[in-house]
N, C-alpha and C positions, 0 to 999 in steps of 0.2 A: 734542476739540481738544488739541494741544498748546501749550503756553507758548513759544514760540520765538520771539515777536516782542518785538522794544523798543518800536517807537511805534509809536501808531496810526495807519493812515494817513487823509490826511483828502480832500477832494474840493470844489471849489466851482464854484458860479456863477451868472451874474448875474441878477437881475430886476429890472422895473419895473412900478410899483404900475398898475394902470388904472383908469380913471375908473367902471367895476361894481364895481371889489374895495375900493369906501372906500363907507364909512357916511354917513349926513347931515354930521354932523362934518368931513367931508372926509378922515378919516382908514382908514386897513388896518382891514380889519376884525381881528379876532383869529381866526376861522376860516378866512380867505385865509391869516394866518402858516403855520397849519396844513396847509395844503396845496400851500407853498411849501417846507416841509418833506419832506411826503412826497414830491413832486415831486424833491428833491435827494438823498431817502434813495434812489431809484430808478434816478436820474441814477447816484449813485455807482455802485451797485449793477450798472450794465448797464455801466458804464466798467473796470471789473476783469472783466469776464466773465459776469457773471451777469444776464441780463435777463430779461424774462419768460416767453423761449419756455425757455432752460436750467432753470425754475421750473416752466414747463408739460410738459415731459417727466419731470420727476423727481416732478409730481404733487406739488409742495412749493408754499406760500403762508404769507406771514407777516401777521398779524395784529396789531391797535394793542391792548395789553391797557390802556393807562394815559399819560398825555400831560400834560406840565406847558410852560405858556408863558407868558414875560414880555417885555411890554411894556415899553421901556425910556423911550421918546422917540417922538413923533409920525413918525407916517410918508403922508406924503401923496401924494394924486391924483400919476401922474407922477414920483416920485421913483424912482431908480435906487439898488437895492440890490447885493451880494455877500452869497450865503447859500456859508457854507461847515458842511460836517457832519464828522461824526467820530462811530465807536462806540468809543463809552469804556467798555466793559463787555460782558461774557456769563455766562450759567451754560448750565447744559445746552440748555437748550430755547429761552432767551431773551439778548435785546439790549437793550441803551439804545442810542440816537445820539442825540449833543447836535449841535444846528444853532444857528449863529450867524447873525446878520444884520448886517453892517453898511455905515454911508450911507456917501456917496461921499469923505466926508474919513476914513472911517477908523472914525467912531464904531460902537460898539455900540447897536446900536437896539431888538431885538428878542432872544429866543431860547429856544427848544422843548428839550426834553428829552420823548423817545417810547421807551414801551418795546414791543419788537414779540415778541410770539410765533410762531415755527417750528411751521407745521401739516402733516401729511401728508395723502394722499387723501383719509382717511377724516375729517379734522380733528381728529384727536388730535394733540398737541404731539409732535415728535417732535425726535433730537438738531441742533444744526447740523452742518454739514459740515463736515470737516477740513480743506478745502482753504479755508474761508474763513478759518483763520487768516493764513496766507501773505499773504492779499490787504488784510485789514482791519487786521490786527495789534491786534486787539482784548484789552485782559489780564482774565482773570479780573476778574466784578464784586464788589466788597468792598460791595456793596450788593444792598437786598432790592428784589422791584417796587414799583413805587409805589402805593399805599394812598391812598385819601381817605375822613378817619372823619368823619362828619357824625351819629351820634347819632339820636334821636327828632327829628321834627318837633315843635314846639310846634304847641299845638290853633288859635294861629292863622294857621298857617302858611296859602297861596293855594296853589289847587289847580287845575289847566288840563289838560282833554283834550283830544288831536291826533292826525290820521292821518299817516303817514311818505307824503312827498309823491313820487311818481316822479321827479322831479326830485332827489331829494335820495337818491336809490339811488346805488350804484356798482359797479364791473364784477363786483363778488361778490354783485351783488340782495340789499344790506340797507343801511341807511342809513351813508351814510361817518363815518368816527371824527369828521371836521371840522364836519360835521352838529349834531352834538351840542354844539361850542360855541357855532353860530347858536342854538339850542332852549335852553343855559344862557343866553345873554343878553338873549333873546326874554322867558324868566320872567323873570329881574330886571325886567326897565324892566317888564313886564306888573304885576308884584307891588308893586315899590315906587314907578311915577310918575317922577317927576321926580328921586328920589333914587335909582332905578333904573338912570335913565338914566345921573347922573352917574359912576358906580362902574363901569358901561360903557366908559366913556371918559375915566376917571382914567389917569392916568402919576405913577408904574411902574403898573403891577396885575399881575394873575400868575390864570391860567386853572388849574385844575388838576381833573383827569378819569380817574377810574376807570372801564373799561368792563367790567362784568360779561359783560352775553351782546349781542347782535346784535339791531337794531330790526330789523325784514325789512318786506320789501314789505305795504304798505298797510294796517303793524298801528298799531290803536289803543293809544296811551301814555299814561299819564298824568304829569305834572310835580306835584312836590311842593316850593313854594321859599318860603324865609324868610329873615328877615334877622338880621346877630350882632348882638346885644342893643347894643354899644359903637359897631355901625355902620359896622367895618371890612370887612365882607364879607357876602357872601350865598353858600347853602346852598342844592343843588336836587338831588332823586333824580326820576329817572325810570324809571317801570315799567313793566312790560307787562300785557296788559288782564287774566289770572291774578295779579297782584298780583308776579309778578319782577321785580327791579331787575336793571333794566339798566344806569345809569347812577348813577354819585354824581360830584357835580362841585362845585366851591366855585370865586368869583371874589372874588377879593381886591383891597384897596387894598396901595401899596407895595408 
């Protein structure tokens, strides 16, 4: 890619919450934010030219390596969002797009920050395309991907095995990126009860998710989740049934 754009460009549009995508609470879940993101990174994505057959012929698919999202303010059954995105960053192989959400007066409610890796046929990373400068005006990122360091388990961390559900596949037969924040907040309320819960459905809070390698159809996982000693957050790796992490993910207050 060359440097030749000034701004990025950016792309929106609208959603409204429905009464499957809120939790008991009555509220968004944080894995529908997540897929009202990818939803918009796609949207953009076909609106400049690029949609999934120009992706299926070049044998190219991009992949979620790492995903941060915060919660800013309740967002309930029914209410009427504008998600708008923008990639604010690339390096060789990779992107970020930050998506915003906001309510009908304007507020900022919500917003995702995803970093996507560029795969070629064979799924090796390969470069992006030149011509995506022109269209994204994306500038070089002065930043690295996003990292989530979670350390040792303490020995009394809670420990939960699961099979990745048909359901919870997606059109590349391995569990979706958004998946994995139902499975991070499934552990919390599973591990801590009622204090679980609550950390669930605190405002702000802030999602944040490393994905190592890919759950695939119908493999046994296991969850590894504890909480920070101060009680600000909770800590959950998921692996696969040889003991590879797939997942590190932390859910925070504020």
């Amino acid at each position: 890619m060359t440097e030749t754009a000034t701004r990025p460009d950016t792309c929106s549009a609208p959603f409204r919450v429905r009464f499957d995508e809120a939790g008991p609470d009555g509220h968004l879940r944080t894995s529908v934010l997540m897929r009202y993101a990818q939803d918009l990174a796609w949207f953009h994505s076909a609106q400049r030219g690029f949609d999934r057959g120009w992706y299926a012929q070049r044998g190219l698919g991009w992949l979620v390596r790492a995903a941060e999202v915060g919660i800013q303010a309740p967002i309930g059954v029914g209410q009427a969002l504008i998600g708008t995105t923008t990639v604010v960053g690339f390096r060789r192989v990779w992107a970020r797009r930050r998506s915003e959400f906001h309510d009908a007066e304007g507020r900022l409610v919500a917003w995702a920050h995803i970093d996507w890796v560029l795969l070629d046929a064979r799924g090796a990373p390969t470069r992006i395309p030149p011509e995506f400068d022109a269209a994204f005006g994306a500038p070089p990122a002065t930043f690295a991907l996003a990292r989530v360091g979670l350390g040792d388990p303490p020995d009394e961390a809670t420990t939960a095995t699961f099979t990745v559900r048909p359901q919870e596949l997606d059109p590349m037969d391995h569990a979706n990126n958004a998946v994995y924040a139902d499975w991070l907040e499934e552990q919390v309320i599973e591990a801590g009860g009622d204090a679980g819960v609550a950390t669930t459905r605190a405002l702000p809070r802030l999602a944040r998710l490393e994905y190592a390698r890919s759950a695939e159809r119908a493999a046994t996982v296991q969850a590894t989740t504890w909480p920070d000693p101060g009680g600000a957050g909770w800590s959950c790796r998921v692996d696969a049934a040889d003991g590879t992490v797939l997942l590190r993910a932390r859910l925070e207050r504020g």
